[in-house]
N, C-alpha and C positions, 0 to 999 in steps of 0.2 A: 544611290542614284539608280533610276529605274528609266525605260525609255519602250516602246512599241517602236516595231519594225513594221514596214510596209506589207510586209508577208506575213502578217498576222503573226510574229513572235516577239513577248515581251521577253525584255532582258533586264536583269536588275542587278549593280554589279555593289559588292560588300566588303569593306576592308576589314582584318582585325590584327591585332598586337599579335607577333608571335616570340617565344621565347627563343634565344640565339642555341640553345641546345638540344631544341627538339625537332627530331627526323617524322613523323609523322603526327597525322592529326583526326578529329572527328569534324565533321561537318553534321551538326543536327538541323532538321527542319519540320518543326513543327505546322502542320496547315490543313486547309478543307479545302477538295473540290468544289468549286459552282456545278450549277445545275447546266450547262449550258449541253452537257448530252443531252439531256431528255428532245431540248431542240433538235437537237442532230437526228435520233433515232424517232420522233414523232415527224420530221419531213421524211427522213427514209422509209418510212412504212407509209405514212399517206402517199409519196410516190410508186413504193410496189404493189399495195392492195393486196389483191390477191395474189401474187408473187410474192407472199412476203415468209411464208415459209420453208420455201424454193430456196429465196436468200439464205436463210438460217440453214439450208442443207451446206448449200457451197460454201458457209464460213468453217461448216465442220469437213468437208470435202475436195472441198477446188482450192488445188495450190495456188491457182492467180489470186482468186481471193483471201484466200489465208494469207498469202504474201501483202497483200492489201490492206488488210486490216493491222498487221503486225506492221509496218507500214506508217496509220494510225495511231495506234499505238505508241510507237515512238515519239510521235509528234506532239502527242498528246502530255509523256511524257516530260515530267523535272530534269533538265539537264545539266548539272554542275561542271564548270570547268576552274582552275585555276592558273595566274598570269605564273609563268617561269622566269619571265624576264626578259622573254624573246616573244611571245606568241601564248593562247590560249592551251592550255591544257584539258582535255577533258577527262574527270576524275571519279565520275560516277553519275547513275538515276536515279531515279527515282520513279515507279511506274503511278499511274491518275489510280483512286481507287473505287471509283466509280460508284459514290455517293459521295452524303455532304454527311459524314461524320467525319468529327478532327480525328487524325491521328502522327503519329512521331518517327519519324526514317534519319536512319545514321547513315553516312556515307564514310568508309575511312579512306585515307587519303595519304602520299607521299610527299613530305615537306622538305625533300632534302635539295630538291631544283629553287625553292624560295629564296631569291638574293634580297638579303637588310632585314629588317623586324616589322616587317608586315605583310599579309598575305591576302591578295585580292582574288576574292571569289566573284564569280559569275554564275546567274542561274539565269537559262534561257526556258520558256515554257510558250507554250501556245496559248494566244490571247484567251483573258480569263478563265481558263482552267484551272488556274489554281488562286486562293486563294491565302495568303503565307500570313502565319500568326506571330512566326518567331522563326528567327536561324541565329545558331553558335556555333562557335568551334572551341569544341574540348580540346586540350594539347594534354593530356594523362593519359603517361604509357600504358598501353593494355596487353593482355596476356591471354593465351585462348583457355577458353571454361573447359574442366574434365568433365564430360558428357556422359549418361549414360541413357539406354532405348529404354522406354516404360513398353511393358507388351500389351498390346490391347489382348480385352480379353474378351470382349463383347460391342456390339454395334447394333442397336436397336432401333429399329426403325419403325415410319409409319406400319400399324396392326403389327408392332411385336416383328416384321421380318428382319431377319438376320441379314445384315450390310455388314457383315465382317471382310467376308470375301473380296470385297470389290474398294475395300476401303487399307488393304493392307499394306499395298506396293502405289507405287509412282507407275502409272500402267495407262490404258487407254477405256480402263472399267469407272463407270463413274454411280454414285448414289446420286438419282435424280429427288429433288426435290419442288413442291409448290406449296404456296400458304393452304395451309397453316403448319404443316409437315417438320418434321424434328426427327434430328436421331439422337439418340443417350449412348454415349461411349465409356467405357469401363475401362480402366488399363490397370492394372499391377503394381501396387504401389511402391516407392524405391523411399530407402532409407538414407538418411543425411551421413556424411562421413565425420570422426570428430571433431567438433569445433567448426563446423558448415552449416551453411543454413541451406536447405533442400530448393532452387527454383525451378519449376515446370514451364516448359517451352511448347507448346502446341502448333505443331508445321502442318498448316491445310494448304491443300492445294487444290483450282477448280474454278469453274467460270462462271457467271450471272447474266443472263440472256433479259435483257431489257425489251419488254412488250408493251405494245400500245394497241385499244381496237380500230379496226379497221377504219377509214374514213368514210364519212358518210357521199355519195354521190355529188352531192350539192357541192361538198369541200375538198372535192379531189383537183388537187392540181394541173392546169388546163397542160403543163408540160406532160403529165401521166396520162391527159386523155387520146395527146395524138400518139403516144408510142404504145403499140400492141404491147400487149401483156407478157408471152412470150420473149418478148427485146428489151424489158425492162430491167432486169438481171443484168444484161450485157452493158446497156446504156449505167448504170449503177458504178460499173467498174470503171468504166470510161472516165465516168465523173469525178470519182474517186481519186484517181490517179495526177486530176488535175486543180491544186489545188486554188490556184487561184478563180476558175470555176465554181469553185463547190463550196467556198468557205462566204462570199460575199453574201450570198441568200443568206446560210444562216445567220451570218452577224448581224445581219438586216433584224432577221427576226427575232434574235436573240436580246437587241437594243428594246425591242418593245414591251419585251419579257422581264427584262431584268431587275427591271424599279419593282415588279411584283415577287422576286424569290428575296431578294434586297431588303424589303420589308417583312419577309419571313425571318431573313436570317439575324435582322438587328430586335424581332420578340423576341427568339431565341437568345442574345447576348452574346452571336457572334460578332467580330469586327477582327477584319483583316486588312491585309492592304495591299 
């Protein structure tokens, strides 16, 4: 059962069989974002123009706006909850990952508030941002994996520079990247214990700055013409902040968009729902 909320979030709610002896569970969800940021960040930047690298300072700087976008984020954001038997529970995210590649997010979960042999999930998400291929729920007890750290040993980057350093720690250093740029990473191989089979886990962590060029005069938005350049930043947060403002333009123009990514993504031989 699935339903749109007036406030631009879809809710889709999913029952499954649970076993009478099991205290927890997996919630999988298989799915692709739509395109419907590029809408977002192609009116954000024809509204800042030349303000638009300004923005991109205060996302890395100004706490109002960092709080803004995190904010965003959220919203943007999978958000599962399950019924207790009194009230919604909420039980885990799942964050947008900002393209349209599929990919597979586990949520674990406590089954031990589920009253009778069935267990009703809810996932709320901001209108069409997501697109869901598939959701299960495992009921197979799990046990945490013995881990061990591979040491890198090298970080090669564009012309051979050394990104060891800035790539070592969870830190505020970052390896900046642009097309067609790579780095080759080398780490220390670890051997399987007996009777194991060795899996490697790769933790990246690091952000994707979505750009578009500037607008041309002709198609700069008659709101971005009366507001000085300088007050477009401020006017941005304003907007932000309110969503029922902010979301109607885009879905306006997202509608007009959509039959065209739609027919991208059924060449491709995606189909979601």
């Amino acid at each position: 059962m699935s339903q749109t909320s007036p406030d631009f979030e879809d809710i889709i709610e999913l029952s499954f069989s649970k076993p009478s002896s099991v205290q927890e569970g997996s919630l999988i969800v298989h799915a692709i974002n739509t395109n419907l940021s590029t809408v977002v960040f192609k009116n954000l930047f024809e509204f800042l123009g030349d303000e638009s690298l300004a923005f991109m300072h205060a996302v890395e700087y100004d706490p109002e706006m960092i709080a803004i976008m995190k904010q965003w984020i959220e919203e943007s954001s999978l958000k599962a909850f399950i019924w207790n038997g009194e009230s919604w529970e909420r039980i885990g995210i799942v964050h947008p990952e900002a393209n349209v590649a599929p990919f597979s997010k586990i949520i674990r979960f406590s089954a031990s508030n589920i009253k009778g042999d069935t267990a009703r999930i809810q996932l709320r998400c901001l209108t069409d941002v997501w697109k869901l291929d598939a959701v299960n729920v495992d009921w197979t007890p799990v046990q945490p994996l013995p881990s061990r750290k591979a040491r890198l040993l090298s970080a090669l980057g564009p012309s051979k520079k050394d990104l060891s350093s800035v790539l070592q720690e969870d830190d505020n250093h970052y390896a900046i990247l642009v097309p067609p740029d790579q780095i080759d990473l080398t780490f220390r191989s670890l051997s399987a214990s007996p009777g194991k089979k060795m899996v490697y886990a790769l933790n990246v962590q690091g952000y994707l700055y979505e750009w578009f060029p500037e607008a041309t005069s002709e198609a700069t938005p008659a709101l971005a013409r009366l507001i000085p350049a300088d007050a477009r930043i401020s006017s941005v947060k304003a907007l932000l902040q309110h969503k029922a403002l902010f979301l109607p333009a885009i879905y306006s123009e997202w509608k007009r968009s959509k039959s065209q990514w739609e027919g991208k993504d059924n060449m491709m031989g995606r189909v979601g729902f």
